[in-house]
PQR file with spaces between the fields and no chain letter, atoms N, CA, C, O and H, PARSE charges and radii, in Angstrom:
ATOM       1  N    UNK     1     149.505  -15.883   28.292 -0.4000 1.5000
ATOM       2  CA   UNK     1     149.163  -14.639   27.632 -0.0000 2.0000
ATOM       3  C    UNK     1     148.865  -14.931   26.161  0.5500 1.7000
ATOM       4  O    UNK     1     149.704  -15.403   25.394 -0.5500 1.4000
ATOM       5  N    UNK     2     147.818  -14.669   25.878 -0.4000 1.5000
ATOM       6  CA   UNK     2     147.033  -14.582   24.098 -0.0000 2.0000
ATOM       7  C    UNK     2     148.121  -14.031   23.457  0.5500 1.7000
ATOM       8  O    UNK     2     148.468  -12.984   24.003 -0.5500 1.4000
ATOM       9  H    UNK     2     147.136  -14.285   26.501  0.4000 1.0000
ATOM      10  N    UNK     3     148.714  -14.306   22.613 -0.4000 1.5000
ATOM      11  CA   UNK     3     149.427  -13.436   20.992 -0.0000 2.0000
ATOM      12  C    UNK     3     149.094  -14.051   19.630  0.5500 1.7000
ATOM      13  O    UNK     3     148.962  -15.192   19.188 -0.5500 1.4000
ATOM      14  H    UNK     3     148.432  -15.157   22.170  0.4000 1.0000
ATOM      15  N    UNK     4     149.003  -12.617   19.085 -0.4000 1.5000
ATOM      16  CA   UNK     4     148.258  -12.938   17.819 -0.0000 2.0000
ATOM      17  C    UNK     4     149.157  -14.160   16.999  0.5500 1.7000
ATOM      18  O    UNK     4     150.368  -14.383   16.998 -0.5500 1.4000
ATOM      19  H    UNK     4     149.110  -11.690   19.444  0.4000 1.0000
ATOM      20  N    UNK     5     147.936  -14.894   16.254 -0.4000 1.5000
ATOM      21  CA   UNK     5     148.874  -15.872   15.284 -0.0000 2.0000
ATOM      22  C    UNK     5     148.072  -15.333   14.055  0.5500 1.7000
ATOM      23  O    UNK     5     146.864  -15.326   13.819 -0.5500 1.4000
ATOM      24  H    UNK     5     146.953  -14.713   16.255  0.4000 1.0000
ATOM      25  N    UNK     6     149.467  -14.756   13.149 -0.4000 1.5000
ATOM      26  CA   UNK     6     149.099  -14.259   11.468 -0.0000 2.0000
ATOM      27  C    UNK     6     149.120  -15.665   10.746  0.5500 1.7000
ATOM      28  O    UNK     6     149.593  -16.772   11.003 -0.5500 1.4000
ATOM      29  H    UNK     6     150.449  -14.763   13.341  0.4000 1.0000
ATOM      30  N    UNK     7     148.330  -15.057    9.648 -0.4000 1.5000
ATOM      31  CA   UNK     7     148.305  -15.783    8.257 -0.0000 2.0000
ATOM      32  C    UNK     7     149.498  -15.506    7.172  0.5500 1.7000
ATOM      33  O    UNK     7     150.187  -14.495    7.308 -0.5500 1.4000
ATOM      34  H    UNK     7     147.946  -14.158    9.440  0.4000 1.0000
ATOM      35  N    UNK     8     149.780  -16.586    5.890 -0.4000 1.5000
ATOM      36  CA   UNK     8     151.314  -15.878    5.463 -0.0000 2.0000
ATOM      37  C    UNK     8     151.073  -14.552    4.477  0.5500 1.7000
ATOM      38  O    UNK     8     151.859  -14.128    3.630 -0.5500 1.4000
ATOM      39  H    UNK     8     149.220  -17.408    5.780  0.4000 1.0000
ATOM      40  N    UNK     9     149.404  -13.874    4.926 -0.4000 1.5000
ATOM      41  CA   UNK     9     149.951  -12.484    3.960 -0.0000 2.0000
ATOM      42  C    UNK     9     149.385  -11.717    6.036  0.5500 1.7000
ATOM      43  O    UNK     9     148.392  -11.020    6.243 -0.5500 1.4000
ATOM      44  H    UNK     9     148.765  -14.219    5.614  0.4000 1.0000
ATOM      45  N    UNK    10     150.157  -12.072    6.871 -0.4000 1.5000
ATOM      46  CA   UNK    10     150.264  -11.146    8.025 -0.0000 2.0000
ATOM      47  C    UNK    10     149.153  -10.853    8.686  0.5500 1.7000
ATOM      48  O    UNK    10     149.402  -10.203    9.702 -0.5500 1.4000
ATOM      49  H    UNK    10     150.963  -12.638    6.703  0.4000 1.0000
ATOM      50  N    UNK    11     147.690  -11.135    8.469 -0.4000 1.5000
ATOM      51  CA   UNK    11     146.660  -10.914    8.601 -0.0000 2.0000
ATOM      52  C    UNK    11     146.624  -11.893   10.313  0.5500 1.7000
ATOM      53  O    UNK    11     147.030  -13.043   10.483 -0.5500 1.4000
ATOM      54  H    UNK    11     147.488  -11.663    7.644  0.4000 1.0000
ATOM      55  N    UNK    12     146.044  -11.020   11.298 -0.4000 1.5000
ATOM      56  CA   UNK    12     145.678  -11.583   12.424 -0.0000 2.0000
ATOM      57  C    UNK    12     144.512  -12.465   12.254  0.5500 1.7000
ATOM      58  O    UNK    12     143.387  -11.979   12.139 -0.5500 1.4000
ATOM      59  H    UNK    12     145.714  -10.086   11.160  0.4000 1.0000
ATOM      60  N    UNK    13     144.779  -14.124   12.225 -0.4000 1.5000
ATOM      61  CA   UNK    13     143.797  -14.772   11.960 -0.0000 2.0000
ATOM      62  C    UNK    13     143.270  -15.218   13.658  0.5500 1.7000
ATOM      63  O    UNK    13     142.112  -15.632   13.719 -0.5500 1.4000
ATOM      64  H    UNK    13     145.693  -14.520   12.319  0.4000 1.0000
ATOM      65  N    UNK    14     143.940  -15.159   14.801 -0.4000 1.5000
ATOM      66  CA   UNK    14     143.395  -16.095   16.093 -0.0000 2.0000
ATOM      67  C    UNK    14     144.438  -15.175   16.837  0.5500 1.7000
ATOM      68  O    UNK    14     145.163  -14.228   16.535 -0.5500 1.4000
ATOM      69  H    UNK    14     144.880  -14.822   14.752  0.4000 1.0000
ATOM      70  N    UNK    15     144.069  -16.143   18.289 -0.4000 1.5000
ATOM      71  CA   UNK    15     145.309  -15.393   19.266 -0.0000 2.0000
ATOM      72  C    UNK    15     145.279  -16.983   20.202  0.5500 1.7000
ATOM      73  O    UNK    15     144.531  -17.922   20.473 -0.5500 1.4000
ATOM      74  H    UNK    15     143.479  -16.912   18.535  0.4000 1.0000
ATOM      75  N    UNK    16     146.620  -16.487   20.423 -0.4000 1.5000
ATOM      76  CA   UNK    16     146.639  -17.882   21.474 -0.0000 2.0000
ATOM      77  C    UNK    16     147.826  -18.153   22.101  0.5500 1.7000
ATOM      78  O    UNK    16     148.845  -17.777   21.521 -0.5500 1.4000
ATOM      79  H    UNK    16     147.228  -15.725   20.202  0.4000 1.0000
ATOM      80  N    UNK    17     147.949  -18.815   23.331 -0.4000 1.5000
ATOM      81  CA   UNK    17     148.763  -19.154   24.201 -0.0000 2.0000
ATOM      82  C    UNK    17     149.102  -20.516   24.315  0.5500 1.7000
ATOM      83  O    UNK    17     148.246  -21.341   24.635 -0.5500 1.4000
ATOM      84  H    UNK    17     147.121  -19.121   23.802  0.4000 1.0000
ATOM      85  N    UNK    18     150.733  -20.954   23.990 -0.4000 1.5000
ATOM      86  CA   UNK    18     150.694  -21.988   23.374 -0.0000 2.0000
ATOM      87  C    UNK    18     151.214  -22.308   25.144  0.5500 1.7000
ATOM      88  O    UNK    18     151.231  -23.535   25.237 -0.5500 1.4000
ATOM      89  H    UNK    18     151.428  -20.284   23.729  0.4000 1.0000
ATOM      90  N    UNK    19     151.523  -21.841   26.175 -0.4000 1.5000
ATOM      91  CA   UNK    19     151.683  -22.579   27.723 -0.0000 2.0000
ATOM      92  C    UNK    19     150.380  -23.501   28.015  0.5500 1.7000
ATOM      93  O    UNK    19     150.493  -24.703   28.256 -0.5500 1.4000
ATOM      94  H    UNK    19     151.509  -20.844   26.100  0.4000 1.0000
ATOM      95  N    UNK    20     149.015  -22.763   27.968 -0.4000 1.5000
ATOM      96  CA   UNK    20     147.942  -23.381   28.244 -0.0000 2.0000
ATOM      97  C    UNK    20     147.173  -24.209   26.997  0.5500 1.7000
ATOM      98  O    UNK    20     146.405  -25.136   27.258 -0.5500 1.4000
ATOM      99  H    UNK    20     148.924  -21.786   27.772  0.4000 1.0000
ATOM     100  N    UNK    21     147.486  -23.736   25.453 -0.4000 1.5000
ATOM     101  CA   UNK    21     146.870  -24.224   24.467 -0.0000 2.0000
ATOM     102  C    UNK    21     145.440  -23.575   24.268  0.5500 1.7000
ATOM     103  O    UNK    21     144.525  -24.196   23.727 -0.5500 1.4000
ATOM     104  H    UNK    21     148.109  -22.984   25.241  0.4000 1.0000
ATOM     105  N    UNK    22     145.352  -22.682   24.595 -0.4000 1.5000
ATOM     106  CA   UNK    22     143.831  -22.063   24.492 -0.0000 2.0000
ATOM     107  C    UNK    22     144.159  -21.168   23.247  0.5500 1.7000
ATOM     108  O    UNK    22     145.212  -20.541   23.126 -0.5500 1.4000
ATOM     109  H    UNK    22     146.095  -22.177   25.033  0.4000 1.0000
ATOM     110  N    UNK    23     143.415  -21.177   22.583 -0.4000 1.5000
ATOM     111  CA   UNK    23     142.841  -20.078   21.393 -0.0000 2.0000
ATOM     112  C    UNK    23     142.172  -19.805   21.019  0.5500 1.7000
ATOM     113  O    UNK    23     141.635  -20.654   20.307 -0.5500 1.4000
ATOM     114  H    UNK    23     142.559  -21.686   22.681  0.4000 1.0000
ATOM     115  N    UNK    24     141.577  -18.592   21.058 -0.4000 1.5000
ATOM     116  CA   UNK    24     140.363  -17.515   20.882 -0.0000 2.0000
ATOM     117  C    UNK    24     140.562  -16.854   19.348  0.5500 1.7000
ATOM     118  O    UNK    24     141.517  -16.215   18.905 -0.5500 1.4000
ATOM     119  H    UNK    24     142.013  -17.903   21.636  0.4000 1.0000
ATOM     120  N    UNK    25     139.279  -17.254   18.693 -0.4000 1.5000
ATOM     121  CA   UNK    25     138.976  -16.617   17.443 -0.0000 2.0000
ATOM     122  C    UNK    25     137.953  -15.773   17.669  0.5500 1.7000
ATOM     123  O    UNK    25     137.003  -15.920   18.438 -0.5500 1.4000
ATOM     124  H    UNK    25     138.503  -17.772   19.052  0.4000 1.0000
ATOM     125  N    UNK    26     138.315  -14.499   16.643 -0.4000 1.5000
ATOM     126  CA   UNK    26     137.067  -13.608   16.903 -0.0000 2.0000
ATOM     127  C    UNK    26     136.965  -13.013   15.474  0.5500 1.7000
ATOM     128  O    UNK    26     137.715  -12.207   14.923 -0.5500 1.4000
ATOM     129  H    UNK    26     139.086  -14.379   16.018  0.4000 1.0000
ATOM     130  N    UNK    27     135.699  -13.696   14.961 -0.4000 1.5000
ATOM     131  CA   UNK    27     135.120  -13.134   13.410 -0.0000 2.0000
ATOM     132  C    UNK    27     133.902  -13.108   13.743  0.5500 1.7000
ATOM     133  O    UNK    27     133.293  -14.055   14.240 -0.5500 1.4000
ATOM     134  H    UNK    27     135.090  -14.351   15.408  0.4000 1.0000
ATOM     135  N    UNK    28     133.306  -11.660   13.410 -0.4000 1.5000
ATOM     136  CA   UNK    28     131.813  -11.031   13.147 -0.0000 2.0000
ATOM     137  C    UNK    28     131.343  -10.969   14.113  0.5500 1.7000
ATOM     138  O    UNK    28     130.176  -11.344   13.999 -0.5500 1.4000
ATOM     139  H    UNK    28     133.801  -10.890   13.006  0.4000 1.0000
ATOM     140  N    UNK    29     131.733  -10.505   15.757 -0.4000 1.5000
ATOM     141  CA   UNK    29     130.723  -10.723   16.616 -0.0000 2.0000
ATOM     142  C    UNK    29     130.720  -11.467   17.317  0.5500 1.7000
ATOM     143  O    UNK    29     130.117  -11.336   18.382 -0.5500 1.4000
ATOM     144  H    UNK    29     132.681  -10.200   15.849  0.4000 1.0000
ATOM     145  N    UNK    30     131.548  -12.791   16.924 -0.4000 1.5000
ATOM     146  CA   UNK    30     131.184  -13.850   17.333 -0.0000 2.0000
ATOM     147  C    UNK    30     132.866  -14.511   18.017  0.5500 1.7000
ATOM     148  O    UNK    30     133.939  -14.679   17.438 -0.5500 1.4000
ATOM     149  H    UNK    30     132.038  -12.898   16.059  0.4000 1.0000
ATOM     150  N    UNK    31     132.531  -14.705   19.187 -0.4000 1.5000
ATOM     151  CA   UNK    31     134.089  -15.547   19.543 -0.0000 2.0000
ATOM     152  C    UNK    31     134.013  -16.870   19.729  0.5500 1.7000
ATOM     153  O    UNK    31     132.863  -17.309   19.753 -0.5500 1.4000
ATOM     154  H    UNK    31     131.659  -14.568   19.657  0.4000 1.0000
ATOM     155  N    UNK    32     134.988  -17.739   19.886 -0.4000 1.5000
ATOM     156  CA   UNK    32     135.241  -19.340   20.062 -0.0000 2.0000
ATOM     157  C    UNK    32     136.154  -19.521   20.718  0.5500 1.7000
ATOM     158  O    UNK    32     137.255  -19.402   20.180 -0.5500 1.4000
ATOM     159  H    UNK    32     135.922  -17.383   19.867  0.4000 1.0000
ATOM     160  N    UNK    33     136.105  -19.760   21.662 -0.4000 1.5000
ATOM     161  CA   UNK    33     137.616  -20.291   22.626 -0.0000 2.0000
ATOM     162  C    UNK    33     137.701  -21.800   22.286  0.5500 1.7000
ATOM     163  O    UNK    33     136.756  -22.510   21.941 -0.5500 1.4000
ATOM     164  H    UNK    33     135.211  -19.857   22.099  0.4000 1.0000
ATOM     165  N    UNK    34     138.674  -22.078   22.405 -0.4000 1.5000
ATOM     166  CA   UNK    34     139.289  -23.720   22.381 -0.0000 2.0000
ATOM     167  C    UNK    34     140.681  -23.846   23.354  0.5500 1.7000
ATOM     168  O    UNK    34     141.262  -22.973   23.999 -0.5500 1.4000
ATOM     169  H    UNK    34     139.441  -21.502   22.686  0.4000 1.0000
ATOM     170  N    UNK    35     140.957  -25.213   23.201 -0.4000 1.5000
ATOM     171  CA   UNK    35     142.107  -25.676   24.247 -0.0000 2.0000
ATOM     172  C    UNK    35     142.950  -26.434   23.375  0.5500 1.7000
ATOM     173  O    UNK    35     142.425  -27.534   23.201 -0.5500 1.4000
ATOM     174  H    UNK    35     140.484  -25.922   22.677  0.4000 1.0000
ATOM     175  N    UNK    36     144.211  -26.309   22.645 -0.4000 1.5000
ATOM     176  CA   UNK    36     144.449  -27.322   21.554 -0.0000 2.0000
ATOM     177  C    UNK    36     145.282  -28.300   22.719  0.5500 1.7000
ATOM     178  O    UNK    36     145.759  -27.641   23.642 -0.5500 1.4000
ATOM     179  H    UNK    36     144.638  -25.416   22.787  0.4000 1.0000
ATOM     180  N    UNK    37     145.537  -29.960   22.791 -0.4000 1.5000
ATOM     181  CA   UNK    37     146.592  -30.624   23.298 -0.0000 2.0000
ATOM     182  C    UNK    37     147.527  -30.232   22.399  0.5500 1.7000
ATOM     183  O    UNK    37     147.419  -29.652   21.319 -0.5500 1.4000
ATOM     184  H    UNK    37     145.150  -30.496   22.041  0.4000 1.0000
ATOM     185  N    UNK    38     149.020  -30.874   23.367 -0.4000 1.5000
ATOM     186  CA   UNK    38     149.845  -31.207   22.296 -0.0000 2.0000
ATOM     187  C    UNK    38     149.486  -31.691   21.163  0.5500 1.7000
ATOM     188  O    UNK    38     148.507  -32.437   21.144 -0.5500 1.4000
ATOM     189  H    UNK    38     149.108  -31.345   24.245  0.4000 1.0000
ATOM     190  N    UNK    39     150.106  -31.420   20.090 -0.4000 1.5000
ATOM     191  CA   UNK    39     149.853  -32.169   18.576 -0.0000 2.0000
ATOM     192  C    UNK    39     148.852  -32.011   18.342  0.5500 1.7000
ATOM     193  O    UNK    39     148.652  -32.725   17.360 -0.5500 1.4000
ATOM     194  H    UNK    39     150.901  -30.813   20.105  0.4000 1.0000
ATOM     195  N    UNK    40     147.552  -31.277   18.704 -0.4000 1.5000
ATOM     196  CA   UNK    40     146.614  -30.896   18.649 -0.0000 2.0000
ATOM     197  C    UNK    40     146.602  -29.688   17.468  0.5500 1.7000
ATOM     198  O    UNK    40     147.437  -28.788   17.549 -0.5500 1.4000
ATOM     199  H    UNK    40     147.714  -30.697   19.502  0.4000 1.0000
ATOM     200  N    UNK    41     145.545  -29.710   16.287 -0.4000 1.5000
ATOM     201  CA   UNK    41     145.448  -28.748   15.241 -0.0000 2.0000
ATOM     202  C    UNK    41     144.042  -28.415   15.212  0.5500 1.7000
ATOM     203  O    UNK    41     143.105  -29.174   15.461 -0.5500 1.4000
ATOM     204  H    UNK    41     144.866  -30.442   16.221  0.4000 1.0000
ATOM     205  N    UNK    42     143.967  -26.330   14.648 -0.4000 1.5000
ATOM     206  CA   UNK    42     142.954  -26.051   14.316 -0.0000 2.0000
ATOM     207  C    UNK    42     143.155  -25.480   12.696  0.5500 1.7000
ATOM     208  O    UNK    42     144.146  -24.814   12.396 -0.5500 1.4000
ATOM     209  H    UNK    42     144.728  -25.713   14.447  0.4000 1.0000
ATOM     210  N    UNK    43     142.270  -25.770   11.869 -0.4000 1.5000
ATOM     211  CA   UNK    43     142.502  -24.367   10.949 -0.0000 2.0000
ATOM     212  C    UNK    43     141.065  -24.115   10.570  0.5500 1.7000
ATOM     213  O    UNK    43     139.935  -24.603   10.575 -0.5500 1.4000
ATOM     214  H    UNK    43     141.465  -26.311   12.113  0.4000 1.0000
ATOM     215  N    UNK    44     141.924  -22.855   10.174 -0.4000 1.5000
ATOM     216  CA   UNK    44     140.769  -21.767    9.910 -0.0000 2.0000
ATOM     217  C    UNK    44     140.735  -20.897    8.247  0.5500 1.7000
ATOM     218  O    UNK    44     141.633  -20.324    7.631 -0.5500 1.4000
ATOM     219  H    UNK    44     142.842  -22.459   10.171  0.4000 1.0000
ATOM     220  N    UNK    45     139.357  -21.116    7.942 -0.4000 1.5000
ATOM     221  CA   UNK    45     139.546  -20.656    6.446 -0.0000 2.0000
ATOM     222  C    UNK    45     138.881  -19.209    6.747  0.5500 1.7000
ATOM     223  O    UNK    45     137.944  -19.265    7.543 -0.5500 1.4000
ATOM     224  H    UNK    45     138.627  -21.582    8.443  0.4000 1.0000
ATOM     225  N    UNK    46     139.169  -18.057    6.300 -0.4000 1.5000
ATOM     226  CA   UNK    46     138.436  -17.333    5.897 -0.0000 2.0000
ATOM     227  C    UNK    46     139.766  -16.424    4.950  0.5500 1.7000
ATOM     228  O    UNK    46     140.993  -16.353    4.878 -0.5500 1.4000
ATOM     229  H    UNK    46     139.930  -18.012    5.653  0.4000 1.0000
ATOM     230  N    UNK    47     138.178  -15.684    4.174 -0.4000 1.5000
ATOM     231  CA   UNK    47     138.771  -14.544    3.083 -0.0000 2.0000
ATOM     232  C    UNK    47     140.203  -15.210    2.086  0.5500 1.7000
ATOM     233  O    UNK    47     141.285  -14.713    1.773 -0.5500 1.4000
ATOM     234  H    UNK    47     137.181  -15.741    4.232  0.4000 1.0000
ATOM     235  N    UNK    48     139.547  -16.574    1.809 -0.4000 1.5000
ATOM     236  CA   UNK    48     140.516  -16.711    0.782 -0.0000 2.0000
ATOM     237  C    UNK    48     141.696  -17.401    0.923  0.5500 1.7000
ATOM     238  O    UNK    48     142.438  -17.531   -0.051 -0.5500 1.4000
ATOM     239  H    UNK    48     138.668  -16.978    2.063  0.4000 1.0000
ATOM     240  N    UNK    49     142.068  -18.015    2.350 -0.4000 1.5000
ATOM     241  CA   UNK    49     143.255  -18.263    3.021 -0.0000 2.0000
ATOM     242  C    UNK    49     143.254  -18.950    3.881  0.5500 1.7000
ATOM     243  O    UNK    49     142.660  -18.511    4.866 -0.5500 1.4000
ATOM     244  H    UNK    49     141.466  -17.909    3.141  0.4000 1.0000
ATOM     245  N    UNK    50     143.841  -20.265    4.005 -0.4000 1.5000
ATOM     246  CA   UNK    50     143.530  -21.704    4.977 -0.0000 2.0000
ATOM     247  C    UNK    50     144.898  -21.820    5.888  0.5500 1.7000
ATOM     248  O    UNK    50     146.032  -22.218    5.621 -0.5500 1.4000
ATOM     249  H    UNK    50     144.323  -20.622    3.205  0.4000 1.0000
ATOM     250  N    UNK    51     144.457  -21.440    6.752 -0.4000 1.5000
ATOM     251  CA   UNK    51     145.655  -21.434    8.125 -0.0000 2.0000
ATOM     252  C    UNK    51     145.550  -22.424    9.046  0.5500 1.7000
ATOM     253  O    UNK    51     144.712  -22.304    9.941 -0.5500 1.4000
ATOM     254  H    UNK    51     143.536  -21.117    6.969  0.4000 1.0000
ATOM     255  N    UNK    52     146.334  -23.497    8.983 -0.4000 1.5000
ATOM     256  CA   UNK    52     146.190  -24.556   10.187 -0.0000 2.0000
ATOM     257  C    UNK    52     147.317  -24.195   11.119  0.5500 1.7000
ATOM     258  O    UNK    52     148.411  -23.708   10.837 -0.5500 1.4000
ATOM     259  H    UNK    52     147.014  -23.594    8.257  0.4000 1.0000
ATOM     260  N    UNK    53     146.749  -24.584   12.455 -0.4000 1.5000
ATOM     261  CA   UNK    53     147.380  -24.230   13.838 -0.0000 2.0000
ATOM     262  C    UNK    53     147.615  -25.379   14.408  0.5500 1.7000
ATOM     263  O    UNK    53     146.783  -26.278   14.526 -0.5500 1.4000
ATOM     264  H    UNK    53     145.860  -24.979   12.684  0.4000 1.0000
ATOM     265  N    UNK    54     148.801  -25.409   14.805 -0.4000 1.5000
ATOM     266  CA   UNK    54     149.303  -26.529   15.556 -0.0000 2.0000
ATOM     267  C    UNK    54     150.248  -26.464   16.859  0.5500 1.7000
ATOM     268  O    UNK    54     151.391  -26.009   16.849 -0.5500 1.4000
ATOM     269  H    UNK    54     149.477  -24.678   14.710  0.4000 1.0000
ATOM     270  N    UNK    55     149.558  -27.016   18.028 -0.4000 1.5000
ATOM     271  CA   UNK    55     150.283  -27.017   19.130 -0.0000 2.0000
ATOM     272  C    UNK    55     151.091  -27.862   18.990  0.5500 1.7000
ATOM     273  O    UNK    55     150.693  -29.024   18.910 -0.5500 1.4000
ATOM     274  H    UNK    55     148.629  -27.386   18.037  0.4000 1.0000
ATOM     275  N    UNK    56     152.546  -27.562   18.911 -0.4000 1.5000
ATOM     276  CA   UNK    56     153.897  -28.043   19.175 -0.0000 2.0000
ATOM     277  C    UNK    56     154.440  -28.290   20.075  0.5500 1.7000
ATOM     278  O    UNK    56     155.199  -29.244   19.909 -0.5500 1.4000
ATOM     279  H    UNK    56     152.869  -26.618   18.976  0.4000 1.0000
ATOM     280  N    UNK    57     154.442  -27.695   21.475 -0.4000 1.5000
ATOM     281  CA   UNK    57     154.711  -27.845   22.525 -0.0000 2.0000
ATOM     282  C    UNK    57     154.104  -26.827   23.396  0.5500 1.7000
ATOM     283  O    UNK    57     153.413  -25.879   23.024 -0.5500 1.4000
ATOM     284  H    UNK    57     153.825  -26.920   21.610  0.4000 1.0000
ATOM     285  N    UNK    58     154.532  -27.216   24.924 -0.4000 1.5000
ATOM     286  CA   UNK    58     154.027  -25.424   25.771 -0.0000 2.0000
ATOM     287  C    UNK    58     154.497  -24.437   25.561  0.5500 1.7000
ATOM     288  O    UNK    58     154.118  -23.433   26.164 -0.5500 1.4000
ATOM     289  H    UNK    58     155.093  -27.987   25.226  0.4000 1.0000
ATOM     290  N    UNK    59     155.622  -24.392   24.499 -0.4000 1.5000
ATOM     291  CA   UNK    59     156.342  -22.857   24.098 -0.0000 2.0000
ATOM     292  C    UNK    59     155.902  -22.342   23.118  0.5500 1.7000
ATOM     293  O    UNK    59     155.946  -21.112   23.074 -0.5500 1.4000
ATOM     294  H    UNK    59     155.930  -25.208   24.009  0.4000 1.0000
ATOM     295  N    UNK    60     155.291  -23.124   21.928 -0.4000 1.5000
ATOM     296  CA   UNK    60     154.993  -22.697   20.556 -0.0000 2.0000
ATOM     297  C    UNK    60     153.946  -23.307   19.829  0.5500 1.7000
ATOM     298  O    UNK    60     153.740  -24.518   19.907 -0.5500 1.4000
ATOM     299  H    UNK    60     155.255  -24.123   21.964  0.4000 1.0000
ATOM     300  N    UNK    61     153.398  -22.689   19.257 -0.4000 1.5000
ATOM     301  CA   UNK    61     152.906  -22.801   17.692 -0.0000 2.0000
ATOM     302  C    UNK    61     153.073  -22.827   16.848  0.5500 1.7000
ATOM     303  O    UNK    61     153.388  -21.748   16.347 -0.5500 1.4000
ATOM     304  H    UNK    61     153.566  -21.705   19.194  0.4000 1.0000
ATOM     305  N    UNK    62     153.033  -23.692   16.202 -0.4000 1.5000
ATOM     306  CA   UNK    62     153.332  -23.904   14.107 -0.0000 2.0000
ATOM     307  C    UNK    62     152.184  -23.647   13.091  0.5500 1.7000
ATOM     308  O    UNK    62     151.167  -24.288   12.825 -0.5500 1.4000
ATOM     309  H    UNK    62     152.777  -24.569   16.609  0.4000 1.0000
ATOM     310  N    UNK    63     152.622  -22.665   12.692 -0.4000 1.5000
ATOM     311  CA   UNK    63     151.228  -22.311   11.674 -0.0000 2.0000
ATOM     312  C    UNK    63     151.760  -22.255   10.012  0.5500 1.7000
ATOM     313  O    UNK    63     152.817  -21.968    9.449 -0.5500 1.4000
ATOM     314  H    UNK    63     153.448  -22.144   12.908  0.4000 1.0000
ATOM     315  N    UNK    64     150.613  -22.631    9.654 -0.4000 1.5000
ATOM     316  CA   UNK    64     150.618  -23.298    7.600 -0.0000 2.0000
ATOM     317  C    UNK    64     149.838  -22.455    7.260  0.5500 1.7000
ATOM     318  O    UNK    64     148.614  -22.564    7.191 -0.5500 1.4000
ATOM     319  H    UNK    64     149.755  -22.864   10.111  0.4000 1.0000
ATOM     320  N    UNK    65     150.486  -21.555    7.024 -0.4000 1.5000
ATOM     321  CA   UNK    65     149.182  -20.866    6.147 -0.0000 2.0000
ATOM     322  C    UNK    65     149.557  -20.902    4.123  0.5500 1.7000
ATOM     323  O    UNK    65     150.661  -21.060    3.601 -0.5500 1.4000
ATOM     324  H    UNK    65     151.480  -21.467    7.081  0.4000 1.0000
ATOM     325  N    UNK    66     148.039  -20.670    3.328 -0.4000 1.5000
ATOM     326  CA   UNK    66     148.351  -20.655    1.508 -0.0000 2.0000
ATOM     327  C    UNK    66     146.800  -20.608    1.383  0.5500 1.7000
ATOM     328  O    UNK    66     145.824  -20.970    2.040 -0.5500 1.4000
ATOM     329  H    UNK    66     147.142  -20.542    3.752  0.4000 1.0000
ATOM     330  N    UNK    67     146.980  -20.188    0.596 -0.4000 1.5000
ATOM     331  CA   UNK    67     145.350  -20.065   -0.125 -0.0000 2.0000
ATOM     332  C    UNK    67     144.641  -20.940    0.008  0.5500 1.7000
ATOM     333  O    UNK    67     145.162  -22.034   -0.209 -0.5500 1.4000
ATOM     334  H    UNK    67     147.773  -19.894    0.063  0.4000 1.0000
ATOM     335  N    UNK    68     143.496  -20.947    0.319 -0.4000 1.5000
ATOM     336  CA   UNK    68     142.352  -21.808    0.197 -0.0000 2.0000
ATOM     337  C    UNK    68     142.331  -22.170   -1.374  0.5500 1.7000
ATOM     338  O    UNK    68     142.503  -21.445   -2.354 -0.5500 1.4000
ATOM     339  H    UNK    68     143.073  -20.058    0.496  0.4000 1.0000
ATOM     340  N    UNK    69     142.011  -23.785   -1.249 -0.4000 1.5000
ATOM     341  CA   UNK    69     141.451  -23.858   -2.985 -0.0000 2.0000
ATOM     342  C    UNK    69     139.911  -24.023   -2.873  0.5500 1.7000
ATOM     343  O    UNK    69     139.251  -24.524   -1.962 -0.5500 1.4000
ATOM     344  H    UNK    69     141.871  -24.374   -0.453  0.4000 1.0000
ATOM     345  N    UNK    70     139.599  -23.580   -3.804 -0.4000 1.5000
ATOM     346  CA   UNK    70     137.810  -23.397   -4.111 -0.0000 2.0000
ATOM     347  C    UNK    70     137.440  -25.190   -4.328  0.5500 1.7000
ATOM     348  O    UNK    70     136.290  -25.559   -4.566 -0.5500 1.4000
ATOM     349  H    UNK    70     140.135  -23.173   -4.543  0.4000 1.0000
C-alpha cells in the first residue's frame, strides 16, 4: 500500500511502499513510478527543498529532507 512520504516542512513530496519498494511521484501532470532495492535511494528537489529517499528495509523508509542549496 502507497503512503505518503513528507518533506521536513510536511509537504507530501512521493508516496511509496517500502514491502515492494515502488514509489510514485506525481508533479504537474506528470507521474514516475520506480522500484527502489534495498539501500536503494531517490531524491527529489522541488520548491526549494532536497528530500532523499531511502529504502531501509521491507518495513521502512528513511527520508533527509533541508533545503536545497542554489
Amino acid at each position: 500500500m502507497l503512503v505518503p512520504i513528507k518533506d521536513y516542512m510536511e509537504h507530501v513530496v512521493c508516496y511509496g511502499d517500502a514491502q515492494t519498494g515502488e514509489v510514485e511521484n506525481k508533479y504537474k501532470k506528470q507521474t514516475t513510478r520506480m522500484k527502489l532495492p534495498i539501500g536503494g535511494s531517490l531524491n527529489i528537489v522541488r520548491d526549494g527543498t532536497e528530500t532523499e529517499i531511502i529504502r531501509v528495509s521491507v518495513t521502512k523508509f528513511e527520508v533527509h529532507s533541508y533545503p536545497a542549496v542554489a
